[in-house]
One Martini backbone bead per residue (centre of mass of N, CA, C, O) as a GRO file, in nm:
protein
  463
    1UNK     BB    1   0.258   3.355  -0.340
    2UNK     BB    2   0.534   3.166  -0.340
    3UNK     BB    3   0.743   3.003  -0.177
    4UNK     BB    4   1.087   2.918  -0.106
    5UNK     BB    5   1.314   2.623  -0.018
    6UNK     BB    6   1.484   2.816   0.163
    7UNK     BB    7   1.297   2.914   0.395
    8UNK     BB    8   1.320   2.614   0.503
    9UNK     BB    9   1.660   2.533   0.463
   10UNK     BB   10   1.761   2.738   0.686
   11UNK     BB   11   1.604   2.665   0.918
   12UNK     BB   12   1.796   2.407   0.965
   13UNK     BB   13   2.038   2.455   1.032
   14UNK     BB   14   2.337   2.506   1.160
   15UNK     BB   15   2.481   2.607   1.486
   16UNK     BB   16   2.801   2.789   1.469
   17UNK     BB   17   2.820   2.968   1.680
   18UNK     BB   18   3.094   2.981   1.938
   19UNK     BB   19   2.963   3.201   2.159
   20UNK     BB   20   2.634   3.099   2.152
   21UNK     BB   21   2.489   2.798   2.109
   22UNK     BB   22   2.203   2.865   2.273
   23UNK     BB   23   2.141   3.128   2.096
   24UNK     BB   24   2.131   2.995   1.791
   25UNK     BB   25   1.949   2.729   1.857
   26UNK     BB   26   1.707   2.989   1.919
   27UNK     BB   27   1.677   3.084   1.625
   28UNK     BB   28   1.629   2.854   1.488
   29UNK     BB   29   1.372   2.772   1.540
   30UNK     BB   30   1.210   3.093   1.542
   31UNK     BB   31   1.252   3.063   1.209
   32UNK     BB   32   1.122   2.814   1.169
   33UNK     BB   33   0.859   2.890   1.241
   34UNK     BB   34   0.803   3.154   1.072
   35UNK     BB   35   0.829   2.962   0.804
   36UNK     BB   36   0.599   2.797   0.863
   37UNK     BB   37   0.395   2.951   0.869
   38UNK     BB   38   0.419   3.102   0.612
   39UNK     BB   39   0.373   2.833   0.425
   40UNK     BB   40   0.032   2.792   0.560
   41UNK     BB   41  -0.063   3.053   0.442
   42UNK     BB   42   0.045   3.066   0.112
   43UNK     BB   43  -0.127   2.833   0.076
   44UNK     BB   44  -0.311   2.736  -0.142
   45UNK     BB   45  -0.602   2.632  -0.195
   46UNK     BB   46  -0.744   2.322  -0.316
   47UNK     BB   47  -0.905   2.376  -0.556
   48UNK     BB   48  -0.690   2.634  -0.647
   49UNK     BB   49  -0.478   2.391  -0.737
   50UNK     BB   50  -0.603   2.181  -0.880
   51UNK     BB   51  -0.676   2.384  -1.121
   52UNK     BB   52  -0.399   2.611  -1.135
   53UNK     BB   53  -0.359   2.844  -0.994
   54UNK     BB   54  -0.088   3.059  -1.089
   55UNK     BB   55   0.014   2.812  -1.278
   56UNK     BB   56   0.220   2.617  -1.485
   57UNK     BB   57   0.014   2.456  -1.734
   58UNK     BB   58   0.031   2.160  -1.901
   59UNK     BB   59  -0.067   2.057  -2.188
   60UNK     BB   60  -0.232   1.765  -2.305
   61UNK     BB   61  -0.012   1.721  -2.486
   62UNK     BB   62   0.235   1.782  -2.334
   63UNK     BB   63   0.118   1.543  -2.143
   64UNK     BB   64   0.203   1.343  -2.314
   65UNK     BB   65   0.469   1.340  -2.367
   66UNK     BB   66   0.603   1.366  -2.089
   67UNK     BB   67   0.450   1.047  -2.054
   68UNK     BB   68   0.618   0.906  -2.256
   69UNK     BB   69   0.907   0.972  -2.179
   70UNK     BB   70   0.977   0.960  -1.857
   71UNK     BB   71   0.998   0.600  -1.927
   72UNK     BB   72   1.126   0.315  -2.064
   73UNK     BB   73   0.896   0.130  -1.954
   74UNK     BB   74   0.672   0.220  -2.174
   75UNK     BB   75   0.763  -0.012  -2.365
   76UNK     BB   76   0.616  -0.211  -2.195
   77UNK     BB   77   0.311  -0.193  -2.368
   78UNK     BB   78   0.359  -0.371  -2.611
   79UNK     BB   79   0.260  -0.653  -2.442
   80UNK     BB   80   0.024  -0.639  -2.409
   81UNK     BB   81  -0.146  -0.760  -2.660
   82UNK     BB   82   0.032  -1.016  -2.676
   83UNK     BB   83  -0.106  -1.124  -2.432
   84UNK     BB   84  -0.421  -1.138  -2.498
   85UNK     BB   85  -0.330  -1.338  -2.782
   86UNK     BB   86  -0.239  -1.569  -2.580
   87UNK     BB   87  -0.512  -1.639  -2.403
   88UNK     BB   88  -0.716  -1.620  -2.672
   89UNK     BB   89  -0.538  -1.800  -2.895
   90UNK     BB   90  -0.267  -1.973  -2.780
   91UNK     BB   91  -0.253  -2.109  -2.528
   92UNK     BB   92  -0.017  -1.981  -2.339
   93UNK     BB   93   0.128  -1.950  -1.994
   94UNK     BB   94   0.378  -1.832  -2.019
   95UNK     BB   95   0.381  -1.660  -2.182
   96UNK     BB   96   0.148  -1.492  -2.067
   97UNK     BB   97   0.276  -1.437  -1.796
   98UNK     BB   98   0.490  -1.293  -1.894
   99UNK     BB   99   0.390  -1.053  -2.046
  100UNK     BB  100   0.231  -0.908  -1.850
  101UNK     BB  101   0.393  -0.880  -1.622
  102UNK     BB  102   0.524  -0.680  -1.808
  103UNK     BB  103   0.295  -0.480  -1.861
  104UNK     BB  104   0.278  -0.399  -1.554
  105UNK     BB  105   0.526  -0.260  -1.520
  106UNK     BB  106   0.399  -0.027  -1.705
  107UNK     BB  107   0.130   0.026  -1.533
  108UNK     BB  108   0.292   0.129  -1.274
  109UNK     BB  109   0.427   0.365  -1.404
  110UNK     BB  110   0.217   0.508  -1.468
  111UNK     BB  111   0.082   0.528  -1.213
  112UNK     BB  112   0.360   0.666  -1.046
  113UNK     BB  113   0.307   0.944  -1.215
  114UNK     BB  114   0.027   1.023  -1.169
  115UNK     BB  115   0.078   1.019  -0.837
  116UNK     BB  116   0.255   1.228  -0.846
  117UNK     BB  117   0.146   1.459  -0.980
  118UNK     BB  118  -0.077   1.528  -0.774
  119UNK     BB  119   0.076   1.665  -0.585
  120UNK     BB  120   0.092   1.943  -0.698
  121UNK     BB  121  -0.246   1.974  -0.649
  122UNK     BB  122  -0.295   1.832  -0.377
  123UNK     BB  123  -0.031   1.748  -0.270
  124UNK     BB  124   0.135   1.538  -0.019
  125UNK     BB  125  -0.090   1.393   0.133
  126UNK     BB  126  -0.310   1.341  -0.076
  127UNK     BB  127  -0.130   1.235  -0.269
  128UNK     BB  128  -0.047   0.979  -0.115
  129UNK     BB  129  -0.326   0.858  -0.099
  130UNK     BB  130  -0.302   0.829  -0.423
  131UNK     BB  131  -0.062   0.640  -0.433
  132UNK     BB  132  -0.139   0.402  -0.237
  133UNK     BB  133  -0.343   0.324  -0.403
  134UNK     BB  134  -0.232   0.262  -0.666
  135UNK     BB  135   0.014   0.079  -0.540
  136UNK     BB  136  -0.236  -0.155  -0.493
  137UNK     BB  137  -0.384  -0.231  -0.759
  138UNK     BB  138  -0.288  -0.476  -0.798
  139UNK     BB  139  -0.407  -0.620  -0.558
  140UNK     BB  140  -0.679  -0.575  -0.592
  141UNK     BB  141  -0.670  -0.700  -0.918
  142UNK     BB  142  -0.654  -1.020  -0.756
  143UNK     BB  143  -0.860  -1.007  -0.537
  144UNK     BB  144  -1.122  -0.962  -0.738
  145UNK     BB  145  -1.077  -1.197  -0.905
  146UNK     BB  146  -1.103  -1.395  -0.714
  147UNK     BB  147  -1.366  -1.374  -0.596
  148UNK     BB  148  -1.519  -1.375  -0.881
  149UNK     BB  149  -1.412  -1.709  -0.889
  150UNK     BB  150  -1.454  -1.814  -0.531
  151UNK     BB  151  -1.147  -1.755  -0.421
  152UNK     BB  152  -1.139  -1.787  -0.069
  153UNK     BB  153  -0.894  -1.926   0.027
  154UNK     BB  154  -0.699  -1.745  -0.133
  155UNK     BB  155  -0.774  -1.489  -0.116
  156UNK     BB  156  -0.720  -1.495   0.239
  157UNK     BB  157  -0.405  -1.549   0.207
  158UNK     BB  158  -0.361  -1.278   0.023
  159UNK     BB  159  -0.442  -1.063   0.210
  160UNK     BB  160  -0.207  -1.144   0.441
  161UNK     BB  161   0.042  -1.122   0.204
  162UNK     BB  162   0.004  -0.826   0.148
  163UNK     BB  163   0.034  -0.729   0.456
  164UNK     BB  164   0.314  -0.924   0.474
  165UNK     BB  165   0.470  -0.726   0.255
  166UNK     BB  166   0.449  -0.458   0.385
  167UNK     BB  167   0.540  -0.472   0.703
  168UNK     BB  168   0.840  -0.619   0.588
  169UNK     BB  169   0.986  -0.608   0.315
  170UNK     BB  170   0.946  -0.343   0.234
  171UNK     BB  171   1.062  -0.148   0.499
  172UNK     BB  172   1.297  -0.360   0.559
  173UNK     BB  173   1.446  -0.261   0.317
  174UNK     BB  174   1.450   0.041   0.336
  175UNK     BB  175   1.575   0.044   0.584
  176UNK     BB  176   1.829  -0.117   0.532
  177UNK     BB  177   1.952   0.087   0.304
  178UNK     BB  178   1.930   0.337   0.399
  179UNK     BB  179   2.073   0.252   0.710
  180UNK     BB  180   2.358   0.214   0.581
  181UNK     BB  181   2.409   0.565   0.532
  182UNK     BB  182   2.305   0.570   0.862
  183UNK     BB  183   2.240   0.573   1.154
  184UNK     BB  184   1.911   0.704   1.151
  185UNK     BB  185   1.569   0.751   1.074
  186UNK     BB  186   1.255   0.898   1.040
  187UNK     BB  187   0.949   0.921   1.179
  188UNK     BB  188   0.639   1.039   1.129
  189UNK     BB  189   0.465   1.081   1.451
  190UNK     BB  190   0.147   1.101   1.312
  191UNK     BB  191   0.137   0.846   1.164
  192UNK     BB  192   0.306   0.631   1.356
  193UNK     BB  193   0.056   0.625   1.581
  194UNK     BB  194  -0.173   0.558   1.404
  195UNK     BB  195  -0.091   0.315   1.305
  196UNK     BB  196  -0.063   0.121   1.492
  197UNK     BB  197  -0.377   0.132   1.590
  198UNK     BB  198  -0.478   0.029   1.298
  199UNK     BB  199  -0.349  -0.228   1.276
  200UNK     BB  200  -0.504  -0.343   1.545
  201UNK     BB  201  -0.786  -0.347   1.477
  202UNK     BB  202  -0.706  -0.514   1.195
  203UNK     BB  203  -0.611  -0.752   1.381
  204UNK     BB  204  -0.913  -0.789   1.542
  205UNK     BB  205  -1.111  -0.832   1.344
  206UNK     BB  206  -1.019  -1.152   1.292
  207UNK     BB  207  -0.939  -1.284   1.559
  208UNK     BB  208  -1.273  -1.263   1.675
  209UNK     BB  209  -1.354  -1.518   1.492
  210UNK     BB  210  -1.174  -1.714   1.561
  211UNK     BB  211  -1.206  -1.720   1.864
  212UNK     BB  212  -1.470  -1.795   1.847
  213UNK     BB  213  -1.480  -2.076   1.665
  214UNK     BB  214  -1.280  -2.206   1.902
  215UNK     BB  215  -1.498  -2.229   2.085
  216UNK     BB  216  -1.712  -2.393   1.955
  217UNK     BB  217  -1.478  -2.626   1.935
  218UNK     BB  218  -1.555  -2.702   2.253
  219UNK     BB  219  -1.860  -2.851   2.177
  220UNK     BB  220  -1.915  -2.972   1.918
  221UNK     BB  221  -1.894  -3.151   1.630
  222UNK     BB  222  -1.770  -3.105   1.327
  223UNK     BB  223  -1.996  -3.144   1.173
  224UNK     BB  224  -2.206  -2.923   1.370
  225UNK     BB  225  -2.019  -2.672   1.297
  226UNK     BB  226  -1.972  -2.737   0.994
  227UNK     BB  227  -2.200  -2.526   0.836
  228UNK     BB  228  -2.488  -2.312   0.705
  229UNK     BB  229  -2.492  -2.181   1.014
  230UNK     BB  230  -2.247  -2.089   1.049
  231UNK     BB  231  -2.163  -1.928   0.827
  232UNK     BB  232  -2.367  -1.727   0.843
  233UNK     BB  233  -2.313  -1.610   1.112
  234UNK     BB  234  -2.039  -1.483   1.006
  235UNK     BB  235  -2.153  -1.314   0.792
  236UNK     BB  236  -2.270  -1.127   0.948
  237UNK     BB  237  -2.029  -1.071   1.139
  238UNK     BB  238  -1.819  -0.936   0.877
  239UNK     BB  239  -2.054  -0.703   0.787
  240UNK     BB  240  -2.014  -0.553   1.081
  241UNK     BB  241  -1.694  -0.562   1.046
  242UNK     BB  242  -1.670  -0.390   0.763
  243UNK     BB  243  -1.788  -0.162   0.803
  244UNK     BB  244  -1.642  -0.039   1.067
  245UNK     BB  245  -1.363  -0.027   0.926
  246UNK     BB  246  -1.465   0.151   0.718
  247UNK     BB  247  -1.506   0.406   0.966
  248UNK     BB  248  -1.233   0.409   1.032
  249UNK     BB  249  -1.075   0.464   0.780
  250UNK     BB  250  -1.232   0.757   0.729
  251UNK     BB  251  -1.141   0.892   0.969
  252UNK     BB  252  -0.861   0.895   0.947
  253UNK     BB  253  -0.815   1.026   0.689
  254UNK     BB  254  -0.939   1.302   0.802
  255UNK     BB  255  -0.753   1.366   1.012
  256UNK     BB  256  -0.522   1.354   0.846
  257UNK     BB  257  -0.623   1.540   0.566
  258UNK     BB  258  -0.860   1.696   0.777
  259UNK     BB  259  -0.839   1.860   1.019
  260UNK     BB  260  -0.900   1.984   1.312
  261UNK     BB  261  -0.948   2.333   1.248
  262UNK     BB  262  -0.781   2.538   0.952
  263UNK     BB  263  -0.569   2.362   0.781
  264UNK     BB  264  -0.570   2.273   0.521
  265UNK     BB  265  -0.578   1.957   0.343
  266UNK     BB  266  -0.270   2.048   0.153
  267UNK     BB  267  -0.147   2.096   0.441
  268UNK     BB  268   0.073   2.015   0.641
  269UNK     BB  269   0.159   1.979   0.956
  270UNK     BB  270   0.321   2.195   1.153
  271UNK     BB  271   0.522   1.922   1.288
  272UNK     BB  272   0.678   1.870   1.041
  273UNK     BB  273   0.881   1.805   0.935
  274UNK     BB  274   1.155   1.966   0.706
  275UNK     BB  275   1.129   1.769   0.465
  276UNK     BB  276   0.789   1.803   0.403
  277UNK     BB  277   0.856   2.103   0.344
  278UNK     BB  278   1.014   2.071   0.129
  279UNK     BB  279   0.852   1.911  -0.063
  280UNK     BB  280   0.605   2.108  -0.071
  281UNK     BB  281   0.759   2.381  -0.163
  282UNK     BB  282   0.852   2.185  -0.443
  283UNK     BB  283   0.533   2.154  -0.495
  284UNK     BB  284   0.501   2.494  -0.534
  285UNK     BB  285   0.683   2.530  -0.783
  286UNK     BB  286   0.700   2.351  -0.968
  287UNK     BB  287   0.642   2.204  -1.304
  288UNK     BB  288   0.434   1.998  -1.403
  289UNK     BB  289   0.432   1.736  -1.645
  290UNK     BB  290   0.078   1.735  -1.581
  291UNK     BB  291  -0.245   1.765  -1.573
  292UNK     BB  292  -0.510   1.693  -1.372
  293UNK     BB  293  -0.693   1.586  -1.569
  294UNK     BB  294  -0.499   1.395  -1.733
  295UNK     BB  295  -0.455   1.194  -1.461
  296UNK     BB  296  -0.670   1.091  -1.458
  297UNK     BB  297  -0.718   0.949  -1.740
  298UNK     BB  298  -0.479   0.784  -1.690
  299UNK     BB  299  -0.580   0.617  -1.435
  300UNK     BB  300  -0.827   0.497  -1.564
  301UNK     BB  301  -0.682   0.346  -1.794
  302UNK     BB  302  -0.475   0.181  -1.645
  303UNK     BB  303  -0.687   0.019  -1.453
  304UNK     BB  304  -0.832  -0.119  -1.681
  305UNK     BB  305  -0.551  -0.286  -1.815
  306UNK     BB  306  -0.490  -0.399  -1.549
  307UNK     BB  307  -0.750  -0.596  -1.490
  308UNK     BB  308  -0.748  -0.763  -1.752
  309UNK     BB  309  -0.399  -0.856  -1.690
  310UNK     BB  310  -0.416  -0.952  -1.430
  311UNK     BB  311  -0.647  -1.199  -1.481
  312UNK     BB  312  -0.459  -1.332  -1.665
  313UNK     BB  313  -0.217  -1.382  -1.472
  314UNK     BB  314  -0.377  -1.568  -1.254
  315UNK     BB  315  -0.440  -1.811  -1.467
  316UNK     BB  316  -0.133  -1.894  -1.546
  317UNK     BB  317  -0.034  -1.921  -1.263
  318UNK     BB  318  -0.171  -2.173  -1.177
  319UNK     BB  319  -0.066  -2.358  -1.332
  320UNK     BB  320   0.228  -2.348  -1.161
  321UNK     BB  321   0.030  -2.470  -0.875
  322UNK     BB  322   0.003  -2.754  -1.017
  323UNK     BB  323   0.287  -2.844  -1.170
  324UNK     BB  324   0.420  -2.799  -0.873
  325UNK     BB  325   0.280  -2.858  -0.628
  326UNK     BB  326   0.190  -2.640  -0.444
  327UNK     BB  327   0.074  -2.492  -0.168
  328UNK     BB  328  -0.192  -2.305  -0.133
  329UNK     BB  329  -0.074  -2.130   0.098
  330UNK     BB  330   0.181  -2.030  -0.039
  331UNK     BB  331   0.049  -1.910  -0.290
  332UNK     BB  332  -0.134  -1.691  -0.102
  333UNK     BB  333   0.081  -1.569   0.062
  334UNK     BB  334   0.324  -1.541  -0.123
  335UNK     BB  335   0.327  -1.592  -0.460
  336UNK     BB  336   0.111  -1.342  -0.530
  337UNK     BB  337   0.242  -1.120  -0.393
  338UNK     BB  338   0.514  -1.107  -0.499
  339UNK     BB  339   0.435  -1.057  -0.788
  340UNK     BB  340   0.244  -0.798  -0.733
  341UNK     BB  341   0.517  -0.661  -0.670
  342UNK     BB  342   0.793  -0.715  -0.891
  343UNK     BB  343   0.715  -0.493  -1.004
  344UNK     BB  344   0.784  -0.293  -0.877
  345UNK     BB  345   1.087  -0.404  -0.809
  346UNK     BB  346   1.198  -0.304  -1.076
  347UNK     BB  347   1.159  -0.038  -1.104
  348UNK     BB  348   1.344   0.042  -0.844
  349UNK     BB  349   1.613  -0.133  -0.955
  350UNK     BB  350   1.649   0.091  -1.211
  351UNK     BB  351   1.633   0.328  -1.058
  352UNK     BB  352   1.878   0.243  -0.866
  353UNK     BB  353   2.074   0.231  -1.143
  354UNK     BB  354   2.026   0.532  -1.255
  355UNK     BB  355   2.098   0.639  -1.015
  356UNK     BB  356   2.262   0.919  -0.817
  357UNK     BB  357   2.393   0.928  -0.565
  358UNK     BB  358   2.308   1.085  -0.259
  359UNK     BB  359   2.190   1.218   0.009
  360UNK     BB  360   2.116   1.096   0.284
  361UNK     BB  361   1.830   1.028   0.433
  362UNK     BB  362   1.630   1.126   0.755
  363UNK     BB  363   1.368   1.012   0.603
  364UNK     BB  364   1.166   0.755   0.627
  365UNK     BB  365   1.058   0.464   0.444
  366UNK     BB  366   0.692   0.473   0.498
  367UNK     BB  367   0.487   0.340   0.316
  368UNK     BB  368   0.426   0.032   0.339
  369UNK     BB  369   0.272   0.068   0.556
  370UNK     BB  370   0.016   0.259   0.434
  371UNK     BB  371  -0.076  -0.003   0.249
  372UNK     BB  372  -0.120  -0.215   0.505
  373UNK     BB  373  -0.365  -0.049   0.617
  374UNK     BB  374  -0.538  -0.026   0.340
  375UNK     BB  375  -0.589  -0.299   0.293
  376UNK     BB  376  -0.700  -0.357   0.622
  377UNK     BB  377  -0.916  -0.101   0.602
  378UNK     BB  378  -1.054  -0.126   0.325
  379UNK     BB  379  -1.018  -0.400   0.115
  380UNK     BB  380  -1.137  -0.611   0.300
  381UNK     BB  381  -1.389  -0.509   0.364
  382UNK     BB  382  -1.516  -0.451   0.085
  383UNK     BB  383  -1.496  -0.766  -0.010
  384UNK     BB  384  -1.680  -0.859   0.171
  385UNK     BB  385  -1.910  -0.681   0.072
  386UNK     BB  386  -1.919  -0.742  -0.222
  387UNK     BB  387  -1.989  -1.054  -0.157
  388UNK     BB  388  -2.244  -1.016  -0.080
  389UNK     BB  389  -2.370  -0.876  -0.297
  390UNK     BB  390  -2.249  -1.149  -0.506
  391UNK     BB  391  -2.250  -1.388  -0.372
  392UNK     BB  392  -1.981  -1.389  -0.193
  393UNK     BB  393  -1.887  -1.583   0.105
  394UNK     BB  394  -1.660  -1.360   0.244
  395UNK     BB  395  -1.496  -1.450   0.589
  396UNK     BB  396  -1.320  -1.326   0.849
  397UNK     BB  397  -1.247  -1.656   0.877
  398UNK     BB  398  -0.934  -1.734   0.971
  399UNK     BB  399  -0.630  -1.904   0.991
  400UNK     BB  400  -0.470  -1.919   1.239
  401UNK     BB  401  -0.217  -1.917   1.164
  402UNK     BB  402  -0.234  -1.642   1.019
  403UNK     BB  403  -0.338  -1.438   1.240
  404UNK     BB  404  -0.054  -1.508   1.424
  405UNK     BB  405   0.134  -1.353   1.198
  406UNK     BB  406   0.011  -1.116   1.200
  407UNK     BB  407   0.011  -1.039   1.486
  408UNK     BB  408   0.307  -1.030   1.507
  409UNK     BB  409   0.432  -0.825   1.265
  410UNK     BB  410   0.252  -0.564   1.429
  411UNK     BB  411   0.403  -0.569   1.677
  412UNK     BB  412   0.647  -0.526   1.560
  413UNK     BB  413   0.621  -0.284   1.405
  414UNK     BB  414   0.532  -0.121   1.636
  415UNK     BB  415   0.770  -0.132   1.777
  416UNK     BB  416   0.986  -0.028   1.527
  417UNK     BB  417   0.802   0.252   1.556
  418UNK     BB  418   0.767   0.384   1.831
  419UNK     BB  419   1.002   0.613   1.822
  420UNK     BB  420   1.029   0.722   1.497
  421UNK     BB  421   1.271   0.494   1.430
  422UNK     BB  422   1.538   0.380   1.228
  423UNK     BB  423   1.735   0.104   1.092
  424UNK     BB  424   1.924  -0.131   0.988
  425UNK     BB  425   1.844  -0.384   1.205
  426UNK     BB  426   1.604  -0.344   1.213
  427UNK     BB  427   1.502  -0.423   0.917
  428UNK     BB  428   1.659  -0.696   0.926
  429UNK     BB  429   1.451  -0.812   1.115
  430UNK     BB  430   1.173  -0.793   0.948
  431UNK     BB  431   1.298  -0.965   0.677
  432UNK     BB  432   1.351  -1.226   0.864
  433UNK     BB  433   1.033  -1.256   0.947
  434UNK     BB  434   0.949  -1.306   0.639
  435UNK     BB  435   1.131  -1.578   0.557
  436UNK     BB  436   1.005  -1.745   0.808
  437UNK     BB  437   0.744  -1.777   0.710
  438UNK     BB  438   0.772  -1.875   0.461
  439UNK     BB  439   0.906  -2.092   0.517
  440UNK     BB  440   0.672  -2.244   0.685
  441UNK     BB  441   0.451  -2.233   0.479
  442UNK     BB  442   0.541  -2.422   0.287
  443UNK     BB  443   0.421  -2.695   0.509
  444UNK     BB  444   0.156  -2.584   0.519
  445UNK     BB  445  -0.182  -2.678   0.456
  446UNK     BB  446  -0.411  -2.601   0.662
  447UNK     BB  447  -0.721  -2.516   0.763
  448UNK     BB  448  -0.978  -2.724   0.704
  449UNK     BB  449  -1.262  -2.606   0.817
  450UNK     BB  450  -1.225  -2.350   0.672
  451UNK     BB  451  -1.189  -2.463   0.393
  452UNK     BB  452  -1.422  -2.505   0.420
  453UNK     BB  453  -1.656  -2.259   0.479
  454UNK     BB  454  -1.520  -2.151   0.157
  455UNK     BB  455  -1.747  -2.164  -0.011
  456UNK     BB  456  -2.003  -2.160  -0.243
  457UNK     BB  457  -2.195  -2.383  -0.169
  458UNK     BB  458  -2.251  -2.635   0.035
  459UNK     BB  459  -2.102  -2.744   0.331
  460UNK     BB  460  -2.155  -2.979   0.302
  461UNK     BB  461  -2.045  -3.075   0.025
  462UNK     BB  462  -1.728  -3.088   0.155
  463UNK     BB  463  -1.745  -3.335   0.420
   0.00000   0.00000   0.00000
């Protein structure tokens, strides 16, 4: 039998009693234990939830229909046909530009759509971690595509670019808009100390080939530096830090989603806000609008029509950095990450525009920080052992310039969510110091020894 949303907010309510108001609030603390607990009993096995068991699951039918009908943004999957038939047949740059973009606007709501869906069968923890997977495809199969095709040079500009995307501006925009409406937000103090952390040794992963390259620069000259045996050096030094690196983000997720005690991973950590309690037992009782099968076989589908268009959207885009003469750092620092979230922006800016006000909420939204650890510590190192396979030398020794605006902006995250709170104020922080970077990067040129280093063919063949 699942618990209904008052017992935990109830708990919450405020000690009103004008008689003895510190046993008032120890009355009410409590009772918020003993709903906590009650909370953690009674919620069902992971299995038995992902399964539907107990509870009214719509069937694959009535979950076409309802996911059809969900968002008016679905019907810019018409678009999809016609940027495909403009890239094979048109060879018009804009239009497929256009149409893609469009296109992948569909395909963003519809992966946000399916990864809601999820969290009622598998929980909020859990499902939160595969909302931030979908919520990263774009970013994903842009870089996934650069590989391909041995934009290595472009590509680590674009995972730095998607680092800093997550880091300051979208966290940066939410505190900001958020904290116009309150004081200040909380953030959960248990993930957001694990963040810190993580961010770090992510931003020492890049930093350690960095400093170790530029210690040789201070011995050989340059010819005899950059070269097919110093690459080597590298490739070896990459793939033991990208292994490492995604074995901290597994142990991470681990840790977070199904720690060590009694708890099942569907279910919050005891000391949870009563925000994340609220929203658990909101969906353990509503009813889902689509099946755990139906959601799979949608979010499979979804990234698939994705990656193709996506291939699209980043051919068109090329010839916009040719014709319009953009320097390459820009184009993959800021421009291609920023086109790959703008999708997201249009969704949340209509749905913005259809929601009626609220009461402010005083959990702040930082999923976007947690975007940015899974890209620094998952698909970085991924893209590294990947290029390995198919033989695409993509190596850890990044751009000095990047290294060092990245370790900045994780400090400076680190610092304004030290204590899990967030205002207005640190939000336009954040926002100031990515258009700071933006606009340097404008004129930033590149470090020419990295990118003679990120070929494919022999470094002697580009000195």
């Amino acid at each position: 039998m699942y618990i209904t949303v008052d017992a935990i907010t109830r708990d919450t309510s405020k000690a009103t009693e004008k008689s003895n108001p510190l046993e008032s609030v120890s009355r009410s603390l409590r009772r918020r234990n003993t709903a906590v607990s009650a909370f953690l009993k009674e919620t069902p096995k992971l299995w038995a939830r992902f399964r539907g068991k107990g509870r009214d699951v719509p069937s694959f039918a009535e979950s076409s229909r309802n996911t059809t009908r969900n968002n008016v943004l679905n019907a810019f999957l018409i678009f999809i046909p016609f940027a495909w038939v403009s890239h094979y047949h048109w060879h018009n740059d804009n239009i497929t530009f256009t149409l893609s973009f469009l296109g992948i606007v569909a395909l963003e709501s519809l992966l946000e759509f399916g990864g809601e869906q999820m969290n009622y069968f598998v929980g909020r923890e859990l499902g939160g971690l595969i909302i931030i997977t979908m919520d990263n495809a774009v970013e994903a199969a842009l870089a996934l595509i650069l590989l391909k095709n041995c934009e290595l040079r472009i590509l680590q500009s674009t995972i730095v670019g998607v680092i800093l995307l997550h880091l300051l501006l979208l966290p940066g925009t939410a505190f900001l808009t958020e904290g116009s409406r309150v004081l200040e937000q909380n953030l959960h103090p248990h993930s957001t100390q694990l963040n810190a952390s993580l961010l770090t040794i992510g931003v020492m992963t890049i930093l350690i080939p960095t400093a170790f390259f530029a210690a040789l620069d201070n011995g050989p000259t340059e010819d005899t530096l950059v070269s097919d045996a110093t690459r080597l050096t590298f490739l070896k030094m990459s793939h033991g830090l990208a292994i490492i690196l995604l074995l901290v983000y597994i142990t991470s997720r681990i840790f977070l989603h199904n720690p060590p005690g009694k708890r099942d991973g569907s279910t919050p950590a005891t000391g949870a806000p009563p925000e994340i309690l609220i929203e658990e037992a909101r969906l353990l009782n509503d009813r889902p609008k689509a099946s755990s099968g139906f959601c799979i076989l949608l979010l499979i589908i979804t990234i698939a029509l994705l990656g193709i268009t996506a291939e699209m959207l980043v051919k068109s885009i090329e010839h916009v950095r040719e014709d319009g003469n953009i320097q390459e750092e820009w184009f993959g620092l800021i421009l291609l990450p920023f086109v790959s979230f703008s999708a997201d922006g249009v969704v949340a800016i209509l749905y913005f525009i259809r929601a009626t006000p609220e009461q402010p909420e005083t959990l702040a939204k930082s999923r976007a920080i947690d975007l940015s650890v899974q890209f620094t510590l998952f698909w970085m190192p991924f893209l590294v052992l990947l290029g390995w396979w198919i033989r695409k030398p993509l190596i850890l020794l990044f751009d000095l310039y990047e290294v060092v605006i990245t370790l900045g902006a994780i400090f400076l995250v680190n610092y304004v969510t030290a204590d899990s709170k967030t205002n207005l104020a640190e939000g336009f922080i954040l926002v100031a110091l990515y258009f700071m970077i933006a606009l340097c990067t404008w004129f930033y040129p590149g470090q020419p020894t990295v990118a003679e280093m990120l070929t494919c063919g022999d470094v002697v063949g580009t000195l």
